[in-house]
PDB file of N, CA, C, O and CB in Angstrom:
ATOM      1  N   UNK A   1      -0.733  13.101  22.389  1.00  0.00           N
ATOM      2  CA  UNK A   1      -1.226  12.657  21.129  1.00  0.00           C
ATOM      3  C   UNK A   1      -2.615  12.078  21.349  1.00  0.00           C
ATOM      4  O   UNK A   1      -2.769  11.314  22.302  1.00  0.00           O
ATOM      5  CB  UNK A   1      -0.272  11.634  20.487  1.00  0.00           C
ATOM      6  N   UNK A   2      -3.899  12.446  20.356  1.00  0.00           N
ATOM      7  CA  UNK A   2      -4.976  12.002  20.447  1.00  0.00           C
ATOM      8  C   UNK A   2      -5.255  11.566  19.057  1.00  0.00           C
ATOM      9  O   UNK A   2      -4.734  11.876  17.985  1.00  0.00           O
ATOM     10  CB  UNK A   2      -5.820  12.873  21.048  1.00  0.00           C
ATOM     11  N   UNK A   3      -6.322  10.678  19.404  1.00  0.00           N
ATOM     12  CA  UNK A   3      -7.044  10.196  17.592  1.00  0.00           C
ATOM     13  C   UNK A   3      -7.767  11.683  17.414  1.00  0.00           C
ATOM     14  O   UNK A   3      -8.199  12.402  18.315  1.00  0.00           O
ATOM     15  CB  UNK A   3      -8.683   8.429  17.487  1.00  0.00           C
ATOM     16  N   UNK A   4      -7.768  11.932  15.943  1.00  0.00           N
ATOM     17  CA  UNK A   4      -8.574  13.090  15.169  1.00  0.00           C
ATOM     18  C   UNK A   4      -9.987  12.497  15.837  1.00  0.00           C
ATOM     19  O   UNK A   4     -10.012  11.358  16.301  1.00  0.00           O
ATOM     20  CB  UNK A   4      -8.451  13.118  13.137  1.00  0.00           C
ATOM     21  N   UNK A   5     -11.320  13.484  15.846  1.00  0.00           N
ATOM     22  CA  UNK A   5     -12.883  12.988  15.742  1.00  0.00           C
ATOM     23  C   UNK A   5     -13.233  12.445  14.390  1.00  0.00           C
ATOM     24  O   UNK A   5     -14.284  11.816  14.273  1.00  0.00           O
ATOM     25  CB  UNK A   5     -13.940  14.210  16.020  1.00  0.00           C
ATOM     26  N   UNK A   6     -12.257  12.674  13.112  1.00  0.00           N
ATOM     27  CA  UNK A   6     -12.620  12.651  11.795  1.00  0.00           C
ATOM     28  C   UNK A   6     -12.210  11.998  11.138  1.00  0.00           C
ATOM     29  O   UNK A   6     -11.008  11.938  11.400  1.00  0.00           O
ATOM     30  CB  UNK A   6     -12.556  13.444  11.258  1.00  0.00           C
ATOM     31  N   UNK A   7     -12.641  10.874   9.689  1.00  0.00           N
ATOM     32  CA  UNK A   7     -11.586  10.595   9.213  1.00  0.00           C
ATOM     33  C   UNK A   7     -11.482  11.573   7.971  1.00  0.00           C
ATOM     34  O   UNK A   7     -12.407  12.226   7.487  1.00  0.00           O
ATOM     35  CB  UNK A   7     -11.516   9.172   8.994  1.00  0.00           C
ATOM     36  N   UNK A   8     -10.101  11.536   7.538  1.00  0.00           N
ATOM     37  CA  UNK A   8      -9.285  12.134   6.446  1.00  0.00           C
ATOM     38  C   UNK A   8      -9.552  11.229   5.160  1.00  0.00           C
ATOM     39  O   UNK A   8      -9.267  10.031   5.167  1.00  0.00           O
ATOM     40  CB  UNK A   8      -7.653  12.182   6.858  1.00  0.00           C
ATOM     41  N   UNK A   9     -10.193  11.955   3.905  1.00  0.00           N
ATOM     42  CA  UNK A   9     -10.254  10.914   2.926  1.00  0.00           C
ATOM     43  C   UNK A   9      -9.609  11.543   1.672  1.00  0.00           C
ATOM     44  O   UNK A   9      -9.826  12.693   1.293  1.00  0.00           O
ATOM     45  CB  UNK A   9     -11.758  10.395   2.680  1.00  0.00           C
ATOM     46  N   UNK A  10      -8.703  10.557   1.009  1.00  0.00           N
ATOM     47  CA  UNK A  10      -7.355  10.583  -0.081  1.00  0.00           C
ATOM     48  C   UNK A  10      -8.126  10.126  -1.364  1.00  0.00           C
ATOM     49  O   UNK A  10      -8.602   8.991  -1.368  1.00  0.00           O
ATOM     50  CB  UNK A  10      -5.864   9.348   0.340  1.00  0.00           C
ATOM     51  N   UNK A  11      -8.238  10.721  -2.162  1.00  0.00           N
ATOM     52  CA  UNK A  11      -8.655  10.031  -3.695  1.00  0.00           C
ATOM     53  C   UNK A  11      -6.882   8.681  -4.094  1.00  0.00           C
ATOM     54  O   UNK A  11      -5.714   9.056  -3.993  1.00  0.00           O
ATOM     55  CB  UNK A  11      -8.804  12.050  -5.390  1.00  0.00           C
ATOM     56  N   UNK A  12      -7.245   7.532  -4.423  1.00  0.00           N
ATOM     57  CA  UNK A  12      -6.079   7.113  -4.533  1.00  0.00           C
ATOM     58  C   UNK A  12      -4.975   7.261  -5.223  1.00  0.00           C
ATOM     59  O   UNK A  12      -3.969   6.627  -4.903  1.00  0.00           O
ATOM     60  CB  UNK A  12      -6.191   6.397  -4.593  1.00  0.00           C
ATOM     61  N   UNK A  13      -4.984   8.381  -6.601  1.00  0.00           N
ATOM     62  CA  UNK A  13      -4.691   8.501  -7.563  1.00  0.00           C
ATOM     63  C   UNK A  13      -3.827   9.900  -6.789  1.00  0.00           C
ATOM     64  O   UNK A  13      -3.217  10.683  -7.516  1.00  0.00           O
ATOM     65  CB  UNK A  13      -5.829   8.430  -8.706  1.00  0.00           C
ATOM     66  N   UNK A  14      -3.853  10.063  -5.550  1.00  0.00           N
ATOM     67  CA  UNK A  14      -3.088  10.994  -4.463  1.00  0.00           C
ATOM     68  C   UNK A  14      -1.892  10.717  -3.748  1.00  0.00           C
ATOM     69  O   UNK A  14      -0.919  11.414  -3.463  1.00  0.00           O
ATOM     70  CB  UNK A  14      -3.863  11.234  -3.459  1.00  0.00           C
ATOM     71  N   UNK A  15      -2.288   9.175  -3.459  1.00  0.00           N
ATOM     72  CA  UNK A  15      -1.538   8.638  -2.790  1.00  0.00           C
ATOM     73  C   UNK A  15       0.014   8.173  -3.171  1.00  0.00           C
ATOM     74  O   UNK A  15       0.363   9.104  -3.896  1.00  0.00           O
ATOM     75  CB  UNK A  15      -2.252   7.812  -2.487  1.00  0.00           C
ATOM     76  N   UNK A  16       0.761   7.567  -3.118  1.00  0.00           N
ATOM     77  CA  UNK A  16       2.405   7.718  -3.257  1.00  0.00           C
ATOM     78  C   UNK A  16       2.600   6.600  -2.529  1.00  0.00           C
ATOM     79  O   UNK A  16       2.986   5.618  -3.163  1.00  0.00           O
ATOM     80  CB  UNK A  16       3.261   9.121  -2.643  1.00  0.00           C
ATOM     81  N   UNK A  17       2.386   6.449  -1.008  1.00  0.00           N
ATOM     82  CA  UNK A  17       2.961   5.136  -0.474  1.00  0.00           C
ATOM     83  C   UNK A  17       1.881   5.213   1.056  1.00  0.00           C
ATOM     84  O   UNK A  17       1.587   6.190   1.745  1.00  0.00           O
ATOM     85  CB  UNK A  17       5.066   5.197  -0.197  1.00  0.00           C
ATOM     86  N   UNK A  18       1.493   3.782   1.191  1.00  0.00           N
ATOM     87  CA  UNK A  18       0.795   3.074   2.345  1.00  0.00           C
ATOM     88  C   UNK A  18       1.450   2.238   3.125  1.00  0.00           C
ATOM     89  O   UNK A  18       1.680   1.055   2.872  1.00  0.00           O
ATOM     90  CB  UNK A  18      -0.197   2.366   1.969  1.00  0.00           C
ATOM     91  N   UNK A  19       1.907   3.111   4.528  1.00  0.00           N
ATOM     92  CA  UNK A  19       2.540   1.991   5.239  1.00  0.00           C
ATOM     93  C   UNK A  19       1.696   1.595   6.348  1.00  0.00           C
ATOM     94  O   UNK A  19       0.779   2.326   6.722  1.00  0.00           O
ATOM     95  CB  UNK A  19       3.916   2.328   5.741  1.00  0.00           C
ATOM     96  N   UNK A  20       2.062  -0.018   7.143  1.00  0.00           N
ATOM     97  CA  UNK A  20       0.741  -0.236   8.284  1.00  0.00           C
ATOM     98  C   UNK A  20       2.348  -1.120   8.930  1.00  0.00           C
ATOM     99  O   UNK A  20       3.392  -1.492   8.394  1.00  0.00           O
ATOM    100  CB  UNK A  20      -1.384  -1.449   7.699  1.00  0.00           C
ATOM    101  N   UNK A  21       1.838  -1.151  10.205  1.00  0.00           N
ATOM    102  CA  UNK A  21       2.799  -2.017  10.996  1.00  0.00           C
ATOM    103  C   UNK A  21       3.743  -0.967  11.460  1.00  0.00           C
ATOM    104  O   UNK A  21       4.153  -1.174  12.603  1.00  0.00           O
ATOM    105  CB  UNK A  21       3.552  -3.251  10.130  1.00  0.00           C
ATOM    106  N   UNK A  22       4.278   0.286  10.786  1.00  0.00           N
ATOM    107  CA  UNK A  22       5.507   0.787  11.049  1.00  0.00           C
ATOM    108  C   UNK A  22       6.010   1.021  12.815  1.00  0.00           C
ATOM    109  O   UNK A  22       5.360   0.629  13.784  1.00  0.00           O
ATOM    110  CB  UNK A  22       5.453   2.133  10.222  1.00  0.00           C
ATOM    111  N   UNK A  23       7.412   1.808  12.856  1.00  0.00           N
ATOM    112  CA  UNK A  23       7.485   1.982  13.897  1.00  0.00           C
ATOM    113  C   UNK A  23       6.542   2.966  14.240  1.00  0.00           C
ATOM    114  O   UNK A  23       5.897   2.871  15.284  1.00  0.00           O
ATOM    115  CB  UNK A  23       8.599   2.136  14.165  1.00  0.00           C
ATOM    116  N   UNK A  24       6.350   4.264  13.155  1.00  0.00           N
ATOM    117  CA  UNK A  24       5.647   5.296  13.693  1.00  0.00           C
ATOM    118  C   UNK A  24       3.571   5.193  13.863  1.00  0.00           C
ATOM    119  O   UNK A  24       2.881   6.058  14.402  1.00  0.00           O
ATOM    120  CB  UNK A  24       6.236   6.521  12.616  1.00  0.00           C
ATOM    121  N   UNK A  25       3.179   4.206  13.375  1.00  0.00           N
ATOM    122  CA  UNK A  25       2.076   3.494  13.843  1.00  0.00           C
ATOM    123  C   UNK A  25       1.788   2.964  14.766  1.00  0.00           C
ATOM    124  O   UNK A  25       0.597   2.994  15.076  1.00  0.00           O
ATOM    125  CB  UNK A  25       1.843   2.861  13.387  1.00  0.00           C
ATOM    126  N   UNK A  26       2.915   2.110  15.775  1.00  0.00           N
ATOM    127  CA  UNK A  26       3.463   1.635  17.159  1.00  0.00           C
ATOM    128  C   UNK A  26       3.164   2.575  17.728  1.00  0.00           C
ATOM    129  O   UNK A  26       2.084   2.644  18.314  1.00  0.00           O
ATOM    130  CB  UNK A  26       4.850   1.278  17.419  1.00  0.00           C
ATOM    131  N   UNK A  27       4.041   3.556  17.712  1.00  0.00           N
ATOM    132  CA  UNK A  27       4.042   4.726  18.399  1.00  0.00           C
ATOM    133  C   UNK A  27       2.759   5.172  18.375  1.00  0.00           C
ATOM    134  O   UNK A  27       2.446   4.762  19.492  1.00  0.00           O
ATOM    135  CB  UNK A  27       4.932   5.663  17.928  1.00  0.00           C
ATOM    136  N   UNK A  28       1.878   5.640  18.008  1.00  0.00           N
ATOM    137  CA  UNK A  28       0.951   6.510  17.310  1.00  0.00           C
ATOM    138  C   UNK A  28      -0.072   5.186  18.521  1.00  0.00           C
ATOM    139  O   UNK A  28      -0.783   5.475  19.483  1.00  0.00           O
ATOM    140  CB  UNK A  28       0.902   6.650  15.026  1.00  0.00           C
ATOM    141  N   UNK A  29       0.113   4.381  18.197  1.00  0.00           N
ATOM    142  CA  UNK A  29      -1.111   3.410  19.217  1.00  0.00           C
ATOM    143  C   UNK A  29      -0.708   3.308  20.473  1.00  0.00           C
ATOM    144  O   UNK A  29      -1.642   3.222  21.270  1.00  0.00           O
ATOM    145  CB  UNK A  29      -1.373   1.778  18.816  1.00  0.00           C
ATOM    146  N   UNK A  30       0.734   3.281  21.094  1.00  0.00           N
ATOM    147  CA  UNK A  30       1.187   3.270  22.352  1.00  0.00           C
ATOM    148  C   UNK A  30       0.913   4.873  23.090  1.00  0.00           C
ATOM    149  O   UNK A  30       0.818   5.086  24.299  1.00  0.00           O
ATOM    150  CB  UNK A  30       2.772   2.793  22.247  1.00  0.00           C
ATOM    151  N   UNK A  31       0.844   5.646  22.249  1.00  0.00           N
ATOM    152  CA  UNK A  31       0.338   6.546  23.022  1.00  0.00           C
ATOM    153  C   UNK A  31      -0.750   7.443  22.972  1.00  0.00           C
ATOM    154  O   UNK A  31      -0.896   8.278  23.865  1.00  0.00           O
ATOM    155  CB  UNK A  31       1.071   7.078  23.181  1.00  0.00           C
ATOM    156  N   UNK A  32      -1.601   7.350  21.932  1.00  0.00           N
ATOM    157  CA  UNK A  32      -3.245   7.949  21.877  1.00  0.00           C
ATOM    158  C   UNK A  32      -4.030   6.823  22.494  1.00  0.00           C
ATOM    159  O   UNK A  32      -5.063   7.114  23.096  1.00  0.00           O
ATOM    160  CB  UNK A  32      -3.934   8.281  20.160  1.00  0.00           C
ATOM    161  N   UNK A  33      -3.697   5.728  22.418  1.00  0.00           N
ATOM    162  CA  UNK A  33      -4.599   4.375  22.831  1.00  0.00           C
ATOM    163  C   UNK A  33      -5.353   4.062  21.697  1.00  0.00           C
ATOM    164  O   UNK A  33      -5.029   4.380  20.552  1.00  0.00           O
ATOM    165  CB  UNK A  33      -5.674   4.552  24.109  1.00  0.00           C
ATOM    166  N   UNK A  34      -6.792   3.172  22.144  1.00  0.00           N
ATOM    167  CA  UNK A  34      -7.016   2.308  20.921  1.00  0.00           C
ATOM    168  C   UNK A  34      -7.899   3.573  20.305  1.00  0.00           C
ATOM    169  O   UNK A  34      -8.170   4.672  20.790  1.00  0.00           O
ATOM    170  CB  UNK A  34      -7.877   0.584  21.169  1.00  0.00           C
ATOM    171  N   UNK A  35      -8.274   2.888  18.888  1.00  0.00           N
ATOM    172  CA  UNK A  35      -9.244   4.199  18.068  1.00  0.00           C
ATOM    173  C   UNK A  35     -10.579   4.438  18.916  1.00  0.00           C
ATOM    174  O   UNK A  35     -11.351   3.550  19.280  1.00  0.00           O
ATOM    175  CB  UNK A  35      -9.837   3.696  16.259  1.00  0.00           C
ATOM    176  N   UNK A  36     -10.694   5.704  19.142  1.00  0.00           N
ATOM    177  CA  UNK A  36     -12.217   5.973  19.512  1.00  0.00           C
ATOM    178  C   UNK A  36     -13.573   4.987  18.917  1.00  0.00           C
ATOM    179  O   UNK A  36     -13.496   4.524  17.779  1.00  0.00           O
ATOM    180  CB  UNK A  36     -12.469   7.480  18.955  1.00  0.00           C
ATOM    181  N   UNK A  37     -14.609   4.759  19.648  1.00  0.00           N
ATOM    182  CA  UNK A  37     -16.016   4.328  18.850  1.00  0.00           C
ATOM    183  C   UNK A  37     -16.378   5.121  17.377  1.00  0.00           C
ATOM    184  O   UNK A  37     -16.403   6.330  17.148  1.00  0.00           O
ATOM    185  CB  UNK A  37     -17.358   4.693  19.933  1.00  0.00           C
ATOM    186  N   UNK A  38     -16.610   4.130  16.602  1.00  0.00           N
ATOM    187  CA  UNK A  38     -16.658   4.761  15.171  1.00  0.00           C
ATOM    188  C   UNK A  38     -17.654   5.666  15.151  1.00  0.00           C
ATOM    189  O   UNK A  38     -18.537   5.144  15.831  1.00  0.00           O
ATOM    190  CB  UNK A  38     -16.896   3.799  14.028  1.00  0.00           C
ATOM    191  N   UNK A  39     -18.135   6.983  14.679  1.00  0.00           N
ATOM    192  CA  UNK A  39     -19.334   7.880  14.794  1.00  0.00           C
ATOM    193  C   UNK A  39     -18.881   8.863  15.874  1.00  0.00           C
ATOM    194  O   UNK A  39     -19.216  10.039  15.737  1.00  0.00           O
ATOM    195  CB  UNK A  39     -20.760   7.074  15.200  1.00  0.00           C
ATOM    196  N   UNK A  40     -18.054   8.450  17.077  1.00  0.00           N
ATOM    197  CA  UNK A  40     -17.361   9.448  17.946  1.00  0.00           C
ATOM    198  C   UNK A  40     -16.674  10.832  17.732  1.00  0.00           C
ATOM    199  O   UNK A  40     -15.680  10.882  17.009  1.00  0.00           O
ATOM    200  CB  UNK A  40     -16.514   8.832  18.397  1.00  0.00           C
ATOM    201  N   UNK A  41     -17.194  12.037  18.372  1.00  0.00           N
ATOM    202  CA  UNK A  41     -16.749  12.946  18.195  1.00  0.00           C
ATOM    203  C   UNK A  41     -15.475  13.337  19.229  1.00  0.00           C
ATOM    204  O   UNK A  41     -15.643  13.373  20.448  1.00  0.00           O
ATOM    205  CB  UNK A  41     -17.773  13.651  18.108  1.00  0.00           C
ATOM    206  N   UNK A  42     -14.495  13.556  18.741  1.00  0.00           N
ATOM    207  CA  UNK A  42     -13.265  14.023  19.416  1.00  0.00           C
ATOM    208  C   UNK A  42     -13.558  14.563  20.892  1.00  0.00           C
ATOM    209  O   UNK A  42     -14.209  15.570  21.169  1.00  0.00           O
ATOM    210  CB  UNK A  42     -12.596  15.169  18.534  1.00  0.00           C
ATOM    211  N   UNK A  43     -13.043  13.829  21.632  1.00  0.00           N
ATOM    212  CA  UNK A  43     -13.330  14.360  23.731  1.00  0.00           C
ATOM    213  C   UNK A  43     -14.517  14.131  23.787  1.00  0.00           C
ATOM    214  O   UNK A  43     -14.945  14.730  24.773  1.00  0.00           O
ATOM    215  CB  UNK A  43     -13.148  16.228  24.488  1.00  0.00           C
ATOM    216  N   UNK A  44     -15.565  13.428  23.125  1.00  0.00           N
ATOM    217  CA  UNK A  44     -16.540  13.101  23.844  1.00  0.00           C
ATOM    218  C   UNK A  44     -16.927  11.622  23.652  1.00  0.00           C
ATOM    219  O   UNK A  44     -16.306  11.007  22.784  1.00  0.00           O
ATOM    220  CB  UNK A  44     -17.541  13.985  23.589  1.00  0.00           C
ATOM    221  N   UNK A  45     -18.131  10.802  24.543  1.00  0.00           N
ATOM    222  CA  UNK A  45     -18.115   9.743  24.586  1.00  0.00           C
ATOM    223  C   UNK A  45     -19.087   9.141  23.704  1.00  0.00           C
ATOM    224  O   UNK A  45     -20.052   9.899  23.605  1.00  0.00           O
ATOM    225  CB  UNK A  45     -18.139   9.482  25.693  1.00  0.00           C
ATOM    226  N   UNK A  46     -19.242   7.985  22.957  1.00  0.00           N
ATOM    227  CA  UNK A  46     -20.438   7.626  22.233  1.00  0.00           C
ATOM    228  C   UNK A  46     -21.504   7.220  23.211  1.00  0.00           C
ATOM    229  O   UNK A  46     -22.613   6.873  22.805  1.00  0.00           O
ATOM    230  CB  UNK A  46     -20.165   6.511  21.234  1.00  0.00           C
TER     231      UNK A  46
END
């Protein structure tokens, strides 16, 4: 599992439900590690 290079953007009037804390967010940080440098392109370094 890696962070995307990109972010993904939702008009809110899309959205349905926002979760933060979950287990699958845990997960998602225990194993990509922390978020890349903001402006960072995917496998490479800022």
């Amino acid at each position: 599992m890696t962070w995307d290079g990109f972010m993904t953007k939702f008009k809110f009037k899309h959205l349905t439900r926002v979760d933060f804390s979950d287990d699958y967010t845990r997960a998602v940080l225990e194993l990509a590690g922390p978020l890349p440098p903001k402006g960072s392109r995917h496998g490479q370094r800022a």
